[in-house]
C-alpha positions as CSV (number, residue, x, y, z in Angstrom):
1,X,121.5,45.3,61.6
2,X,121.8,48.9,61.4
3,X,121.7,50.6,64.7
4,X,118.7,52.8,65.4
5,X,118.5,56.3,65.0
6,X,117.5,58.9,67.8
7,X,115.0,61.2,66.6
8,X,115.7,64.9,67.9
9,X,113.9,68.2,67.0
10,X,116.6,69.9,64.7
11,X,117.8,72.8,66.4
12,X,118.1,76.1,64.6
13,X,121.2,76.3,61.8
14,X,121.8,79.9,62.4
15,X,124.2,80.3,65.9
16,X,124.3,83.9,67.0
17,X,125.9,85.3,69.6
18,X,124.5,88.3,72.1
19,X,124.9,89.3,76.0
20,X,122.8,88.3,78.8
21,X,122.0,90.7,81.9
22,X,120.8,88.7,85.0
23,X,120.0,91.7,86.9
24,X,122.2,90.6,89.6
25,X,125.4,91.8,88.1
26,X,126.4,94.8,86.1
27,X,128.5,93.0,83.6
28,X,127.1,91.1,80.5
29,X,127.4,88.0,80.4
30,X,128.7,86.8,76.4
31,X,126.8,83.7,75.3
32,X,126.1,82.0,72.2
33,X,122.5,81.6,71.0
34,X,120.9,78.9,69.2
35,X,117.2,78.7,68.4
36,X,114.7,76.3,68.3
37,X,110.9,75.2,68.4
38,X,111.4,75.0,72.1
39,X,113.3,77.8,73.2
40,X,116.6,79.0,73.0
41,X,119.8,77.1,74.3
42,X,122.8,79.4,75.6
43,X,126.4,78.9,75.6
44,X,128.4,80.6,78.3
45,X,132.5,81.1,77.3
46,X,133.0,79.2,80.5
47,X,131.5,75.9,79.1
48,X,128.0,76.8,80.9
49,X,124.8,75.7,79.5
50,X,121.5,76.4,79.7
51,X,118.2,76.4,77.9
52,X,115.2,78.5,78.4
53,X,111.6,77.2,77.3
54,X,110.0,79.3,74.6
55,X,106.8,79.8,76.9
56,X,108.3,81.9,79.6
57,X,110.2,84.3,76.9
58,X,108.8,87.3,76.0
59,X,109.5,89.6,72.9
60,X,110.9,93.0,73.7
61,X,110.5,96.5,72.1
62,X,109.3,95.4,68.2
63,X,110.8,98.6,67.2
64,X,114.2,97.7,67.8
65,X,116.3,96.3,64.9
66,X,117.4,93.4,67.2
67,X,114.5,93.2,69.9
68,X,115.6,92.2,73.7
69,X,114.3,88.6,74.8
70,X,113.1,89.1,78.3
71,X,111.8,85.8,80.7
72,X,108.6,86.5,82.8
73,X,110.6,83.7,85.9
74,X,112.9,85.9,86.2
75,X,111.9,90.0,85.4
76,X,115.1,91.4,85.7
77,X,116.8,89.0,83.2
78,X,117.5,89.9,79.4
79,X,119.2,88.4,76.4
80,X,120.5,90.6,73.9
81,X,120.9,88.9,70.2
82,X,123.4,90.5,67.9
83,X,121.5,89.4,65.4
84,X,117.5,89.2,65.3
85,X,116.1,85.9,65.8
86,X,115.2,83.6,62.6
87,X,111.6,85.3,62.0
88,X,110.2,82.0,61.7
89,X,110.6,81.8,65.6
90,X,110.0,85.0,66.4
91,X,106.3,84.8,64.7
92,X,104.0,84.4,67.4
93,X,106.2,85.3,70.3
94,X,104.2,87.2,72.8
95,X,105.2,90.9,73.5
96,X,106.5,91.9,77.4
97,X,103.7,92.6,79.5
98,X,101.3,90.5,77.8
99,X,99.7,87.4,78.5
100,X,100.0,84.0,76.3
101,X,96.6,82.8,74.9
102,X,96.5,80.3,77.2
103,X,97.2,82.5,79.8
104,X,94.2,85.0,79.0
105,X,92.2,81.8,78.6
106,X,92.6,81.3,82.4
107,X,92.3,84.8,83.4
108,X,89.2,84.6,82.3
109,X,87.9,81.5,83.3
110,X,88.8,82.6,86.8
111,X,86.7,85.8,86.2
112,X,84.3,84.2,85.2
113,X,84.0,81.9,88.4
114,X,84.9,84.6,90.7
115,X,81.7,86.4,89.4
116,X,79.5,83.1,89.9
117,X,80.8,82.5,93.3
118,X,80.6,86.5,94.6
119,X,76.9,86.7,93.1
120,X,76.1,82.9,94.9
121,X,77.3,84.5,98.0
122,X,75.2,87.4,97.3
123,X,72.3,85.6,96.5
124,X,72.5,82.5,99.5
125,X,75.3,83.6,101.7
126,X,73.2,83.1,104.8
127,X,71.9,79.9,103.2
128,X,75.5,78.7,102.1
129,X,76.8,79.3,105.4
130,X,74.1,77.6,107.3
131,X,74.8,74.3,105.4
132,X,78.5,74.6,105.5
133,X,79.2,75.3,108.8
134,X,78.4,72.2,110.8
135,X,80.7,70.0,108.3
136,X,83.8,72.3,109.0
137,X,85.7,69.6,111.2
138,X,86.1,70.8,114.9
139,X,90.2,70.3,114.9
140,X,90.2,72.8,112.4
141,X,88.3,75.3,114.2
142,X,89.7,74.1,117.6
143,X,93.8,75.1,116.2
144,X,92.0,78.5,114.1
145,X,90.0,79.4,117.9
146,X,93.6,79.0,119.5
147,X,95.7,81.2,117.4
148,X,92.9,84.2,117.5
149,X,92.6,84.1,121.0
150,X,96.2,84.5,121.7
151,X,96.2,87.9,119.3
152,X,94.8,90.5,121.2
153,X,97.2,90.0,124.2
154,X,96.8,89.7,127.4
155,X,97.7,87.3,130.1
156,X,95.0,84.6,130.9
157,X,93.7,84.1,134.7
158,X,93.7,80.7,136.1
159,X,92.8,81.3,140.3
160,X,91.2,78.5,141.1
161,X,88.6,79.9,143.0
162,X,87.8,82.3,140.3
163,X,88.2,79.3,137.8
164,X,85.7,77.5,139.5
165,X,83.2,80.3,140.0
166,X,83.3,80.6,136.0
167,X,83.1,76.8,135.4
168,X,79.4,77.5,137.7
169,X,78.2,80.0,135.8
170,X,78.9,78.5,132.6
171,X,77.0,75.6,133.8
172,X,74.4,77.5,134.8
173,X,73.8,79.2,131.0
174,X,74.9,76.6,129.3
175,X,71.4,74.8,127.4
176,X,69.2,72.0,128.8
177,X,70.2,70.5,125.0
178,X,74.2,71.5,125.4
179,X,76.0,73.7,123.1
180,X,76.8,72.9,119.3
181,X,80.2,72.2,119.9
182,X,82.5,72.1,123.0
183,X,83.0,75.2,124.5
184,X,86.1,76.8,126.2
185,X,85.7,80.3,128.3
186,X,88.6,81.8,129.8
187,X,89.4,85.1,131.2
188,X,92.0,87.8,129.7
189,X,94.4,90.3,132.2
190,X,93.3,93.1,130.4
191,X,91.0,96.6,130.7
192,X,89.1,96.2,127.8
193,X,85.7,96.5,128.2
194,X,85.1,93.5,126.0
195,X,84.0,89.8,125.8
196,X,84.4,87.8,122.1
197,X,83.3,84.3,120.3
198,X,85.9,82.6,118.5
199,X,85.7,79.5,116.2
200,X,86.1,76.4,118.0
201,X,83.7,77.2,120.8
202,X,85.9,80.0,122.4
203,X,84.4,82.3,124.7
204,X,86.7,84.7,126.0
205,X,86.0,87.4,128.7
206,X,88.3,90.1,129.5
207,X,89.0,91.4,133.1
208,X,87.9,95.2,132.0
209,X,83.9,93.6,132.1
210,X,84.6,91.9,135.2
211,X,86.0,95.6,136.4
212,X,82.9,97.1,134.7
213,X,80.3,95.4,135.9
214,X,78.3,96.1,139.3
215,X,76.8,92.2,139.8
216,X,77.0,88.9,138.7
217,X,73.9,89.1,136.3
218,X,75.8,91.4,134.1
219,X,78.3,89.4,133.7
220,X,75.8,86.3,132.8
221,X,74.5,88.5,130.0
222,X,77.3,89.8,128.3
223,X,78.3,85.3,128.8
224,X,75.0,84.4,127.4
225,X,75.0,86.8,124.5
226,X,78.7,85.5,123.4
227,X,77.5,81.6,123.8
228,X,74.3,82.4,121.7
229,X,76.7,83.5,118.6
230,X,78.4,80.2,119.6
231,X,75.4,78.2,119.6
232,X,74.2,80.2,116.4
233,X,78.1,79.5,114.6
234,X,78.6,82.5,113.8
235,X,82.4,82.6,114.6
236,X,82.4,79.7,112.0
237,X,80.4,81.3,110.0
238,X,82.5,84.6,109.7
239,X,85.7,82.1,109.5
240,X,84.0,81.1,106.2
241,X,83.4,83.8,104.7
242,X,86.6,85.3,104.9
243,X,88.6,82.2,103.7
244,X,86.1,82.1,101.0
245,X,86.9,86.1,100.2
246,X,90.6,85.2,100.6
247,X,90.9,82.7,98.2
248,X,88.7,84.5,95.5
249,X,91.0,87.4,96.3
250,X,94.6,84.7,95.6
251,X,92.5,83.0,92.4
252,X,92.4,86.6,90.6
253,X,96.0,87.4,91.6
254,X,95.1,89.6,94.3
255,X,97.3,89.5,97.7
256,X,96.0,89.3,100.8
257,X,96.9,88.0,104.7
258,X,96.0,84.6,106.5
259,X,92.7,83.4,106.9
260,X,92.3,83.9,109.9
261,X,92.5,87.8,110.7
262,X,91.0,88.8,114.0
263,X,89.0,91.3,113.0
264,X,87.5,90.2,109.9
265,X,86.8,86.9,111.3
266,X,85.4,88.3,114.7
267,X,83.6,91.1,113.8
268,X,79.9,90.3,113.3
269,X,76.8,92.3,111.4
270,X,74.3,94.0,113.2
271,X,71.7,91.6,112.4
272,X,74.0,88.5,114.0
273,X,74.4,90.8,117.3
274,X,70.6,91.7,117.5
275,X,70.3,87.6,117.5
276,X,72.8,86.9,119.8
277,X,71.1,89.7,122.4
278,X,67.8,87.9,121.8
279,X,69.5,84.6,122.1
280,X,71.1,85.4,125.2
281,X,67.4,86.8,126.9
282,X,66.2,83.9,126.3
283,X,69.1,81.8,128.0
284,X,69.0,83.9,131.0
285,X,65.3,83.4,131.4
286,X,65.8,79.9,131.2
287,X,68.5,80.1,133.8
288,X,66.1,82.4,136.0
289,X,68.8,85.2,135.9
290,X,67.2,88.5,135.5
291,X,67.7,90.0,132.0
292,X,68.2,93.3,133.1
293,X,71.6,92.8,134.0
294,X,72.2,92.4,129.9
295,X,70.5,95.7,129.2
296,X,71.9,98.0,132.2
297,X,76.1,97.0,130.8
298,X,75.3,97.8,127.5
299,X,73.5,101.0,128.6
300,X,76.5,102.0,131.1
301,X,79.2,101.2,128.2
302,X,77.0,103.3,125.5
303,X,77.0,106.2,127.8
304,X,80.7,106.5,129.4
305,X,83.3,108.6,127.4
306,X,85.1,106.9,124.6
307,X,88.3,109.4,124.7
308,X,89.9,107.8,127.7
309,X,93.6,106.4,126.5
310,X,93.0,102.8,125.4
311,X,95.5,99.8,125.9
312,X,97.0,97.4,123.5
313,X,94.1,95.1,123.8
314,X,91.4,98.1,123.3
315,X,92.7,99.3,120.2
316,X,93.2,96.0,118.8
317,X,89.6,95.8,119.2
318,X,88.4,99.1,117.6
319,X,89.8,97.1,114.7
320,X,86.4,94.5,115.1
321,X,83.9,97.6,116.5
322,X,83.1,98.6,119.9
323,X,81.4,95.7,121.5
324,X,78.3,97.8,122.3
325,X,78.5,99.6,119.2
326,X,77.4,96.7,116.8
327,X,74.0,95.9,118.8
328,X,70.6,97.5,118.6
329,X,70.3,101.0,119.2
330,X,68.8,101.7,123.0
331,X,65.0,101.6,122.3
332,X,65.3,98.4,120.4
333,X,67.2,96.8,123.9
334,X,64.4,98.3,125.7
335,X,61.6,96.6,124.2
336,X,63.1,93.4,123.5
337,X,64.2,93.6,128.1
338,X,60.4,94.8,128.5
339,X,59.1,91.7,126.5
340,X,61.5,89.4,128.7
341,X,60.6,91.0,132.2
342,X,57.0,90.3,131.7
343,X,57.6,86.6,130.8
344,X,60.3,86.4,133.4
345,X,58.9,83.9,136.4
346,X,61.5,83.7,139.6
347,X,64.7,84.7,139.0
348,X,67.9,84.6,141.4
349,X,71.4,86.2,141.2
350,X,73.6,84.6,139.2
351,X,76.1,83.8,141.2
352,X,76.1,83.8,145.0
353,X,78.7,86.9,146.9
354,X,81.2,84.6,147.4
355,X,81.1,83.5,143.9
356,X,81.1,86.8,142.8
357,X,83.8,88.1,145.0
358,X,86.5,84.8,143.7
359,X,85.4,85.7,139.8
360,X,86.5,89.4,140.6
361,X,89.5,88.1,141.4
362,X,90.6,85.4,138.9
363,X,93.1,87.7,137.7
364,X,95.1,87.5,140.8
365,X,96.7,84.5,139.1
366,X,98.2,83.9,135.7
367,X,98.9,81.3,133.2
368,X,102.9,80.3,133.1
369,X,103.6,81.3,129.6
Protein backbone atom coordinates (compact mmCIF):
# COMPACT_ATOMS: atom_id res chain seq x y z
CA UNK A 1 0.00 0.00 0.00
CA UNK A 2 1.21 3.27 -1.00
CA UNK A 3 1.95 5.61 1.77
CA UNK A 4 -0.29 8.69 2.15
CA UNK A 5 0.29 11.90 0.96
CA UNK A 6 0.34 15.18 3.08
CA UNK A 7 -1.65 17.78 1.62
CA UNK A 8 0.10 21.35 1.91
CA UNK A 9 -0.83 24.78 0.42
CA UNK A 10 1.90 25.06 -2.44
CA UNK A 11 4.00 27.88 -1.53
CA UNK A 12 4.87 30.53 -4.08
CA UNK A 13 7.59 29.32 -7.00
CA UNK A 14 9.03 32.61 -7.23
CA UNK A 15 11.89 33.07 -4.09
CA UNK A 16 13.01 36.69 -3.89
CA UNK A 17 15.27 38.13 -1.84
CA UNK A 18 14.93 41.83 -0.05
CA UNK A 19 16.06 43.49 3.53
CA UNK A 20 14.17 43.68 6.56
CA UNK A 21 14.33 46.85 9.11
CA UNK A 22 13.12 45.85 12.65
CA UNK A 23 13.26 49.29 13.86
CA UNK A 24 15.50 48.23 16.55
CA UNK A 25 18.65 48.17 14.70
CA UNK A 26 20.15 50.34 11.96
CA UNK A 27 21.40 47.51 9.76
CA UNK A 28 19.17 45.52 7.34
CA UNK A 29 18.66 42.43 7.90
CA UNK A 30 19.18 40.13 4.25
CA UNK A 31 16.41 37.56 3.98
CA UNK A 32 14.94 35.50 1.44
CA UNK A 33 11.28 35.82 0.62
CA UNK A 34 8.82 33.37 -0.46
CA UNK A 35 5.09 34.05 -0.89
CA UNK A 36 2.10 32.35 -0.31
CA UNK A 37 -1.81 32.37 0.30
CA UNK A 38 -0.98 32.89 3.87
CA UNK A 39 1.72 35.19 4.20
CA UNK A 40 5.12 35.39 3.52
CA UNK A 41 7.94 32.98 5.05
CA UNK A 42 11.49 34.61 5.58
CA UNK A 43 14.90 33.23 5.42
CA UNK A 44 17.58 34.85 7.54
CA UNK A 45 21.52 33.92 6.23
CA UNK A 46 21.92 32.71 9.74
CA UNK A 47 19.46 29.74 9.20
CA UNK A 48 16.50 31.87 10.96
CA UNK A 49 13.03 31.38 10.11
CA UNK A 50 10.04 33.03 10.29
CA UNK A 51 6.67 33.58 8.79
CA UNK A 52 4.34 36.46 8.98
CA UNK A 53 0.42 36.02 8.44
CA UNK A 54 -0.87 37.82 5.44
CA UNK A 55 -3.58 39.66 7.71
CA UNK A 56 -1.27 41.76 9.77
CA UNK A 57 0.84 42.88 6.48
CA UNK A 58 0.07 45.91 5.01
CA UNK A 59 1.00 47.27 1.38
CA UNK A 60 3.30 50.22 1.27
CA UNK A 61 3.54 53.31 -1.07
CA UNK A 62 1.61 51.78 -4.50
CA UNK A 63 3.76 54.14 -6.31
CA UNK A 64 6.86 52.51 -5.74
CA UNK A 65 8.16 50.04 -8.34
CA UNK A 66 8.87 47.52 -5.49
CA UNK A 67 6.32 48.70 -2.69
CA UNK A 68 7.60 48.22 1.19
CA UNK A 69 5.58 45.42 3.18
CA UNK A 70 4.94 46.96 6.57
CA UNK A 71 3.15 44.71 9.70
CA UNK A 72 0.58 46.61 11.82
CA UNK A 73 2.10 44.11 15.35
CA UNK A 74 4.89 45.62 14.94
CA UNK A 75 4.92 49.57 13.33
CA UNK A 76 8.34 50.10 13.10
CA UNK A 77 9.08 46.90 11.08
CA UNK A 78 9.55 46.73 7.13
CA UNK A 79 10.43 44.22 4.52
CA UNK A 80 11.91 45.44 1.46
CA UNK A 81 11.40 43.00 -1.75
CA UNK A 82 13.94 43.31 -4.53
CA UNK A 83 11.57 42.23 -6.57
CA UNK A 84 7.65 43.17 -6.35
CA UNK A 85 5.58 40.55 -5.06
CA UNK A 86 3.70 38.00 -7.52
CA UNK A 87 0.62 40.42 -8.32
CA UNK A 88 -1.65 37.60 -7.75
CA UNK A 89 -0.84 38.17 -3.96
CA UNK A 90 -0.49 41.49 -3.84
CA UNK A 91 -4.30 41.93 -5.18
CA UNK A 92 -6.27 42.75 -2.38
CA UNK A 93 -3.58 43.56 0.11
CA UNK A 94 -4.76 46.48 2.25
CA UNK A 95 -2.76 49.78 1.99
CA UNK A 96 -0.76 51.20 5.42
CA UNK A 97 -3.03 53.05 7.47
CA UNK A 98 -6.10 51.32 6.45
CA UNK A 99 -8.28 48.99 7.96
CA UNK A 100 -9.17 45.29 6.64
CA UNK A 101 -12.89 44.77 5.77
CA UNK A 102 -13.31 42.91 8.58
CA UNK A 103 -11.73 45.34 10.50
CA UNK A 104 -14.07 48.38 9.36
CA UNK A 105 -16.88 45.80 9.90
CA UNK A 106 -16.14 46.01 13.66
CA UNK A 107 -15.42 49.61 13.79
CA UNK A 108 -18.67 50.03 12.99
CA UNK A 109 -20.49 47.67 14.74
CA UNK A 110 -18.97 49.17 17.84
CA UNK A 111 -20.21 52.58 16.61
CA UNK A 112 -23.05 51.55 16.16
CA UNK A 113 -23.52 50.20 19.82
CA UNK A 114 -21.74 52.96 21.36
CA UNK A 115 -24.55 55.21 19.89
CA UNK A 116 -27.34 52.81 21.34
CA UNK A 117 -25.81 52.63 24.66
CA UNK A 118 -24.94 56.67 25.01
CA UNK A 119 -28.62 57.58 23.75
CA UNK A 120 -30.11 54.58 26.41
CA UNK A 121 -28.17 56.46 28.94
CA UNK A 122 -29.52 59.53 27.79
CA UNK A 123 -32.88 58.51 27.63
CA UNK A 124 -33.07 56.21 31.26
CA UNK A 125 -29.87 56.93 32.93
CA UNK A 126 -31.55 57.62 36.18
CA UNK A 127 -33.82 54.63 35.43
CA UNK A 128 -30.84 52.35 34.44
CA UNK A 129 -29.01 53.23 37.46
CA UNK A 130 -31.85 52.72 39.80
CA UNK A 131 -32.19 49.11 38.72
CA UNK A 132 -28.60 48.36 38.49
CA UNK A 133 -27.25 49.53 41.47
CA UNK A 134 -28.62 47.24 44.17
CA UNK A 135 -27.27 44.07 42.11
CA UNK A 136 -23.58 45.48 42.06
CA UNK A 137 -22.16 42.85 44.75
CA UNK A 138 -21.01 44.65 48.08
CA UNK A 139 -17.22 43.05 47.85
CA UNK A 140 -16.87 44.92 44.83
CA UNK A 141 -17.88 48.11 46.13
CA UNK A 142 -16.45 47.37 49.68
CA UNK A 143 -12.46 46.90 47.81
CA UNK A 144 -13.52 50.13 45.11
CA UNK A 145 -14.76 52.35 48.68
CA UNK A 146 -11.25 51.31 50.17
CA UNK A 147 -8.88 52.36 47.41
CA UNK A 148 -10.89 55.95 47.00
CA UNK A 149 -10.73 56.65 50.47
CA UNK A 150 -7.07 56.18 50.77
CA UNK A 151 -6.56 58.92 47.65
CA UNK A 152 -6.97 62.12 49.04
CA UNK A 153 -4.46 61.62 51.87
CA UNK A 154 -4.48 62.12 55.12
CA UNK A 155 -3.90 60.19 58.25
CA UNK A 156 -7.05 58.54 59.74
CA UNK A 157 -7.99 59.24 63.66
CA UNK A 158 -8.67 56.35 65.85
CA UNK A 159 -8.83 58.01 69.82
CA UNK A 160 -11.06 55.96 71.34
CA UNK A 161 -12.87 58.42 73.05
CA UNK A 162 -13.43 60.30 69.85
CA UNK A 163 -14.13 56.89 68.15
CA UNK A 164 -16.76 56.25 70.33
CA UNK A 165 -18.40 59.60 70.41
CA UNK A 166 -18.72 59.02 66.43
CA UNK A 167 -19.94 55.41 66.71
CA UNK A 168 -23.04 57.55 69.02
CA UNK A 169 -23.73 59.83 66.70
CA UNK A 170 -23.91 57.53 63.84
CA UNK A 171 -26.24 55.55 65.83
CA UNK A 172 -28.21 58.28 66.55
CA UNK A 173 -28.80 59.25 62.45
CA UNK A 174 -28.62 56.16 61.36
CA UNK A 175 -32.62 55.02 60.15
CA UNK A 176 -35.28 53.31 62.26
CA UNK A 177 -35.19 50.81 58.89
CA UNK A 178 -31.02 50.77 58.77
CA UNK A 179 -29.02 51.87 56.00
CA UNK A 180 -28.94 50.05 52.39
CA UNK A 181 -25.76 48.61 52.91
CA UNK A 182 -23.21 48.60 55.82
CA UNK A 183 -21.73 51.61 56.52
CA UNK A 184 -18.19 52.64 57.58
CA UNK A 185 -17.44 56.49 58.87
CA UNK A 186 -14.02 57.45 59.80
CA UNK A 187 -12.34 60.58 60.28
CA UNK A 188 -9.28 62.13 58.10
CA UNK A 189 -6.06 64.31 59.76
CA UNK A 190 -6.69 66.93 57.47
CA UNK A 191 -8.01 70.86 57.09
CA UNK A 192 -10.23 70.38 54.46
CA UNK A 193 -13.35 71.67 55.02
CA UNK A 194 -14.99 68.59 53.55
CA UNK A 195 -16.97 65.31 54.29
CA UNK A 196 -17.51 62.65 51.17
CA UNK A 197 -19.72 59.23 50.36
CA UNK A 198 -17.86 56.59 48.81
CA UNK A 199 -19.15 53.22 47.28
CA UNK A 200 -19.29 50.58 49.75
CA UNK A 201 -21.06 52.57 52.46
CA UNK A 202 -18.03 54.96 53.21
CA UNK A 203 -18.56 58.01 54.95
CA UNK A 204 -15.61 59.85 55.56
CA UNK A 205 -15.32 63.15 57.62
CA UNK A 206 -12.35 65.29 57.57
CA UNK A 207 -10.91 67.09 60.68
CA UNK A 208 -11.11 70.65 58.84
CA UNK A 209 -15.33 70.31 59.56
CA UNK A 210 -14.75 69.13 62.88
CA UNK A 211 -12.27 72.52 63.10
CA UNK A 212 -15.15 74.37 61.28
CA UNK A 213 -17.89 73.77 63.01
CA UNK A 214 -19.26 75.66 66.33
CA UNK A 215 -21.59 72.53 67.83
CA UNK A 216 -22.34 69.11 67.44
CA UNK A 217 -25.53 69.66 65.30
CA UNK A 218 -23.40 70.83 62.47
CA UNK A 219 -21.59 68.24 62.48
CA UNK A 220 -24.84 65.81 62.46
CA UNK A 221 -25.90 67.57 59.35
CA UNK A 222 -23.08 67.72 57.14
CA UNK A 223 -23.22 63.32 58.69
CA UNK A 224 -26.77 63.04 57.72
CA UNK A 225 -26.53 64.76 54.28
CA UNK A 226 -23.48 62.26 53.31
CA UNK A 227 -25.54 59.00 54.66
CA UNK A 228 -28.62 60.18 52.66
CA UNK A 229 -26.42 59.98 49.28
CA UNK A 230 -25.54 56.62 50.85
CA UNK A 231 -28.86 55.50 51.54
CA UNK A 232 -29.92 57.02 48.02
CA UNK A 233 -26.63 54.99 46.23
CA UNK A 234 -25.48 57.53 44.73
CA UNK A 235 -21.74 56.70 45.24
CA UNK A 236 -22.76 53.49 43.35
CA UNK A 237 -24.47 55.08 41.18
CA UNK A 238 -21.72 57.54 40.05
CA UNK A 239 -19.27 54.29 40.20
CA UNK A 240 -21.59 53.13 37.36
CA UNK A 241 -21.64 55.50 35.32
CA UNK A 242 -18.21 56.06 34.92
CA UNK A 243 -17.14 52.41 34.30
CA UNK A 244 -19.96 52.42 31.93
CA UNK A 245 -18.28 55.77 30.20
CA UNK A 246 -14.88 54.00 30.52
CA UNK A 247 -15.52 51.09 28.76
CA UNK A 248 -17.53 52.87 25.87
CA UNK A 249 -14.43 55.06 25.82
CA UNK A 250 -11.77 51.45 25.50
CA UNK A 251 -14.65 49.73 22.93
CA UNK A 252 -14.06 52.76 20.41
CA UNK A 253 -10.25 52.80 20.93
CA UNK A 254 -10.25 55.62 23.08
CA UNK A 255 -7.74 55.66 26.33
CA UNK A 256 -8.61 56.46 29.41
CA UNK A 257 -7.65 55.77 33.41
CA UNK A 258 -9.07 53.24 36.00
CA UNK A 259 -12.52 53.05 36.96
CA UNK A 260 -12.37 54.29 39.74
CA UNK A 261 -11.17 58.09 39.59
CA UNK A 262 -11.97 60.05 42.71
CA UNK A 263 -13.35 62.72 41.23
CA UNK A 264 -15.43 61.45 38.58
CA UNK A 265 -16.80 58.88 40.75
CA UNK A 266 -17.38 61.28 43.81
CA UNK A 267 -18.56 64.20 42.35
CA UNK A 268 -22.33 64.35 42.36
CA UNK A 269 -25.06 66.71 40.19
CA UNK A 270 -26.83 69.32 41.68
CA UNK A 271 -29.96 67.55 41.65
CA UNK A 272 -28.40 64.37 43.81
CA UNK A 273 -27.00 67.09 46.42
CA UNK A 274 -30.40 69.05 46.71
CA UNK A 275 -31.69 65.33 47.62
CA UNK A 276 -29.19 64.47 49.85
CA UNK A 277 -29.85 68.07 51.86
CA UNK A 278 -33.53 67.15 51.86
CA UNK A 279 -32.63 63.64 52.86
CA UNK A 280 -30.53 64.66 55.60
CA UNK A 281 -33.54 67.27 57.14
CA UNK A 282 -35.54 64.72 57.28
CA UNK A 283 -33.03 62.41 59.28
CA UNK A 284 -32.19 64.94 61.68
CA UNK A 285 -35.87 65.56 62.41
CA UNK A 286 -36.29 62.16 63.05
CA UNK A 287 -33.28 62.08 65.32
CA UNK A 288 -34.73 65.38 67.05
CA UNK A 289 -31.44 67.29 66.16
CA UNK A 290 -32.26 70.70 65.07
CA UNK A 291 -31.82 71.24 61.32
CA UNK A 292 -30.41 74.44 61.60
CA UNK A 293 -27.11 73.27 62.39
CA UNK A 294 -27.15 71.92 58.45
CA UNK A 295 -28.01 75.29 57.12
CA UNK A 296 -25.75 77.69 59.41
CA UNK A 297 -22.11 75.33 58.00
CA UNK A 298 -23.13 75.56 54.68
CA UNK A 299 -23.89 79.34 55.11
CA UNK A 300 -20.49 80.02 57.10
CA UNK A 301 -18.49 77.87 54.26
CA UNK A 302 -20.42 79.86 51.30
CA UNK A 303 -19.35 83.08 52.89
CA UNK A 304 -15.58 82.71 54.10
CA UNK A 305 -12.75 83.57 51.53
CA UNK A 306 -11.78 80.94 49.10
CA UNK A 307 -8.06 82.41 48.38
CA UNK A 308 -6.58 81.13 51.60
CA UNK A 309 -3.54 78.54 50.55
CA UNK A 310 -5.14 75.01 50.31
CA UNK A 311 -3.41 71.66 51.32
CA UNK A 312 -2.90 68.51 49.52
CA UNK A 313 -6.23 67.17 50.49
CA UNK A 314 -8.10 70.63 49.54
CA UNK A 315 -6.95 70.76 46.14
CA UNK A 316 -7.50 67.21 45.51
CA UNK A 317 -10.90 68.17 46.16
CA UNK A 318 -11.44 71.18 43.90
CA UNK A 319 -10.94 68.39 41.52
CA UNK A 320 -14.80 66.96 42.70
CA UNK A 321 -16.24 70.75 43.51
CA UNK A 322 -16.42 72.66 46.56
CA UNK A 323 -18.58 70.73 48.96
CA UNK A 324 -20.86 73.74 49.39
CA UNK A 325 -20.60 74.73 46.02
CA UNK A 326 -22.70 71.74 44.43
CA UNK A 327 -25.94 72.36 46.71
CA UNK A 328 -28.77 74.72 46.35
CA UNK A 329 -28.16 78.22 46.17
CA UNK A 330 -28.90 80.08 49.76
CA UNK A 331 -32.73 80.92 49.42
CA UNK A 332 -33.46 77.39 48.23
CA UNK A 333 -31.59 76.08 51.89
CA UNK A 334 -33.64 78.67 53.48
CA UNK A 335 -36.94 77.54 52.63
CA UNK A 336 -36.40 73.97 52.56
CA UNK A 337 -34.79 74.79 56.92
CA UNK A 338 -38.08 77.05 57.23
CA UNK A 339 -40.34 74.10 56.14
CA UNK A 340 -38.39 71.66 58.64
CA UNK A 341 -38.37 74.19 61.74
CA UNK A 342 -42.11 74.36 61.61
CA UNK A 343 -42.53 70.54 61.54
CA UNK A 344 -39.63 70.18 64.00
CA UNK A 345 -41.24 68.82 67.60
CA UNK A 346 -38.41 68.61 70.55
CA UNK A 347 -35.13 68.54 69.55
CA UNK A 348 -31.82 68.11 71.70
CA UNK A 349 -28.11 68.62 70.90
CA UNK A 350 -26.59 66.12 69.21
CA UNK A 351 -24.18 65.06 71.17
CA UNK A 352 -23.65 65.89 74.88
CA UNK A 353 -20.25 68.50 75.79
CA UNK A 354 -18.34 65.71 76.64
CA UNK A 355 -19.08 64.00 73.49
CA UNK A 356 -18.43 66.93 71.73
CA UNK A 357 -15.25 67.87 73.38
CA UNK A 358 -13.65 63.70 72.72
CA UNK A 359 -14.90 64.04 68.80
CA UNK A 360 -12.91 67.36 68.63
CA UNK A 361 -10.20 65.50 69.46
CA UNK A 362 -10.14 62.16 67.61
CA UNK A 363 -7.28 63.42 65.80
CA UNK A 364 -5.08 63.28 68.70
CA UNK A 365 -4.43 59.71 67.67
CA UNK A 366 -3.56 58.01 64.45
CA UNK A 367 -3.84 54.89 62.51
CA UNK A 368 -0.30 52.85 62.45
CA UNK A 369 0.17 52.90 58.72
Amino acid sequence: MASPTLLTRPRSRYPVRGVIHDGLSARAQPVEIRFDGDGVHLDGGDGSTEFVPRTVLRRGDRAAPRPALHRTDQPDWRLVPDAAPPPDWLRGLPDIGSLSPRARRWYAATAAIALAILGGLWAFGDTLLDITAPLVPQRMLAQVGDGLVRQPGGEQCVDAAGTAALGRLTARLTPTHGFVEPVRVTVLDTAAVNALAAPGGWVVLFRGVLDKATGPDEVAGVLAHEFTHVALRHPTKSLLRQMGVSLLVRAIGGDVGGYADLAVVLSSSRRAEAAADTGAVAQLRASHISPAGLAAFFHRILSEDRAKPKDATERVLDQIGSYAATHPGESERAVMVEAAFMRQGAVTPALNAADWRALRQICAVKAQS
